[in-house]
Each structure stands twice: as C-alpha cells, then as structure tokens.
C-alpha positions as CSV (number, residue, x, y, z in Angstrom):
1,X,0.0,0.0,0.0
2,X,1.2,3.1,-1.2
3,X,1.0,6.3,2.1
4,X,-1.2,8.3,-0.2
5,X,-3.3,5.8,-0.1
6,X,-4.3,5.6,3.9
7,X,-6.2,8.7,3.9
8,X,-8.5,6.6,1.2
9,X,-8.8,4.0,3.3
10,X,-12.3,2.8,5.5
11,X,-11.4,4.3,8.8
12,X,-12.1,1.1,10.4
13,X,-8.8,-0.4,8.9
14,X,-6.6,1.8,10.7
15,X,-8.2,0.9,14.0
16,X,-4.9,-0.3,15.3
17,X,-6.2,-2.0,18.6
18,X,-4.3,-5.2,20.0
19,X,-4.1,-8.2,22.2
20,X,-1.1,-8.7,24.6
21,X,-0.6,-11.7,26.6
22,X,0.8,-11.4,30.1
23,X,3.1,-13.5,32.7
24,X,2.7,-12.7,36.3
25,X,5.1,-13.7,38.7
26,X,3.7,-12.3,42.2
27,X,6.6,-14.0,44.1
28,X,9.0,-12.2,42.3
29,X,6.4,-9.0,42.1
30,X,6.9,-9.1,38.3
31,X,4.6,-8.5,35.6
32,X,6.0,-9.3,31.6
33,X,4.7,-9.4,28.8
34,X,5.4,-12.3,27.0
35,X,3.9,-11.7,23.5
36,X,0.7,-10.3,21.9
37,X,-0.2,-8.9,18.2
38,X,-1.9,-5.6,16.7
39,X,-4.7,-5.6,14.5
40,X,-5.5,-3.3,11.7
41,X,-9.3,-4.1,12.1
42,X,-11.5,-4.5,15.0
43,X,-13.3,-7.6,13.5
44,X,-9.7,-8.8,12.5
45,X,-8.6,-8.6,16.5
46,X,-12.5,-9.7,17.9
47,X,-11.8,-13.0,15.8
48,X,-8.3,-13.4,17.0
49,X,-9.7,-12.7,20.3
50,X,-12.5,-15.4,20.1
51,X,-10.2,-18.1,19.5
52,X,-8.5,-18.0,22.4
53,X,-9.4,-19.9,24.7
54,X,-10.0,-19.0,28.8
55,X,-8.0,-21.0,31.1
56,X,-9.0,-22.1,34.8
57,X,-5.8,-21.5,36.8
58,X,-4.3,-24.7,38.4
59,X,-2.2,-24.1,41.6
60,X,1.7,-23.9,40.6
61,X,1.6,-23.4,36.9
62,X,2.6,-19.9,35.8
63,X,-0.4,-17.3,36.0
64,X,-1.1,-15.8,32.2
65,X,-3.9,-13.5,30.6
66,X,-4.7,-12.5,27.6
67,X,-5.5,-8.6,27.5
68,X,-7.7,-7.0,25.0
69,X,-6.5,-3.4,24.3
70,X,-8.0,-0.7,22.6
71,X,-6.2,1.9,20.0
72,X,-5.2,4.3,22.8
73,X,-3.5,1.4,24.8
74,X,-6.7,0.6,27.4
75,X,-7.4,-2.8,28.7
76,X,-11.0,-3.2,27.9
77,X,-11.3,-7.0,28.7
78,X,-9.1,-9.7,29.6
79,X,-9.3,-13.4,30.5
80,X,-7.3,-15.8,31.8
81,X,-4.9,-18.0,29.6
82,X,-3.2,-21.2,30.2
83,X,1.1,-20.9,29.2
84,X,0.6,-23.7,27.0
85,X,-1.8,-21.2,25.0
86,X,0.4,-18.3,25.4
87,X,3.3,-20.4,23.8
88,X,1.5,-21.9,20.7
89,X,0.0,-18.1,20.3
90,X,4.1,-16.9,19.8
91,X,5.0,-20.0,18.5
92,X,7.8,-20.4,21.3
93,X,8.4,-22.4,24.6
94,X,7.3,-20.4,27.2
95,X,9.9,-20.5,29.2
96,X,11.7,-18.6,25.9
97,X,9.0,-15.8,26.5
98,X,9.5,-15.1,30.0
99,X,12.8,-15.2,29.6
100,X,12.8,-12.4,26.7
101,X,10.2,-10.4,28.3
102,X,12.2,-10.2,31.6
103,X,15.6,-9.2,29.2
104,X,12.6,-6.3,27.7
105,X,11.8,-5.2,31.0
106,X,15.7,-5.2,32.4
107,X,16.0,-3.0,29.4
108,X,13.6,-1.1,30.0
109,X,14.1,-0.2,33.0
110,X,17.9,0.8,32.3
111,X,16.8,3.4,29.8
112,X,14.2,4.9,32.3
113,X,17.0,4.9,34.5
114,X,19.9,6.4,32.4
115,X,17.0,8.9,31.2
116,X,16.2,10.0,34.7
117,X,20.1,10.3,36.0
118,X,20.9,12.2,32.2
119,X,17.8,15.0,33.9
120,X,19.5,15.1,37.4
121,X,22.7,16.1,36.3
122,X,21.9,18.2,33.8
C-alpha cells in the first residue's frame, strides 16, 4: 500500500487496537509481557480474540492472561490464559517468552534509569 493511499482508506482499517498476553510472577512481584499482536481491524482482533481460549488457573503453573487493548492502549477485557496457549499463540516455549520479556523489561528499566540520571545532572 502506497501512504497516499491511507487517507482513502475505511477508517475502520486503521483501528490499530491489539491483544497482549501477560506473565505474572507475584513472588517475584513481576509483571511481563510475554507476546501479543496488533490488529489493523476491530473484527480482524474480535476474531483473534474469540479463538483463544480461557483457562481455569491450576495451583503452581505460571499465571497468564490475555489482555484486550484498545487503539489508545486501554485494557478493555481480559481473560485468563493457560502458558501452553500463550506459547503456541508466539509460536515459542514459554519459558523462551519469560525469559525475553524479563531481558525487555531489564532494558527497559535501564533506559528509564539512564534517562532519569541524564535529567538530574543536567
């Protein structure tokens, strides 16, 4: 698609909402994001939505949920997902997501750190 042609385009395919799914470790008081997608439709994302299926939690397997996410970045509905879900979603093991959405957050974290020490001594 060419960028002249976006402004020709039906509003409703530059919706731009999308669904993240979520680790939460509360022992470690961490909270990652282990993988997720965008949607250029809202009937695109309500399908993909749909399809996933809700998970009962089981005492001592990792806690997960899916969250649904409007354009502007609001959770507007979410539902609890089994890691087995979350990993066939991403197409990884989900140990490999945890493990790259803790190295995100680390990183993260170091840049809102270096940003905030760059405005104290300056």
């Amino acid at each position: 698609m060419h960028s002249d042609e976006v402004s020709q385009c039906d509003p409703q395919s530059l919706w731009g909402g999308r669904i993240q799914l979520v680790y939460s470790n509360d022992a470690a008081n961490e909270v990652v994001i282990v993988g997720g997608a965008g949607f250029r439709t809202k009937d695109e994302m309500d399908a993909s939505w749909n399809s996933i299926p809700a998970h009962v939690y089981v005492e001592g397997e990792p806690w997960c949920i899916a969250d649904y996410c409007s354009p502007g970045g609001d959770v507007t509905r979410d539902k609890q997902v089994s890691p087995q879900t979350c990993a066939a979603l991403m197409g990884r093991p989900f140990k490999q997501l945890v493990a790259e959405g803790l190295a995100w957050n680390a990183a993260d974290r170091a840049i809102y750190f270096a940003k905030f020490a760059a405005r104290m001594s300056g």
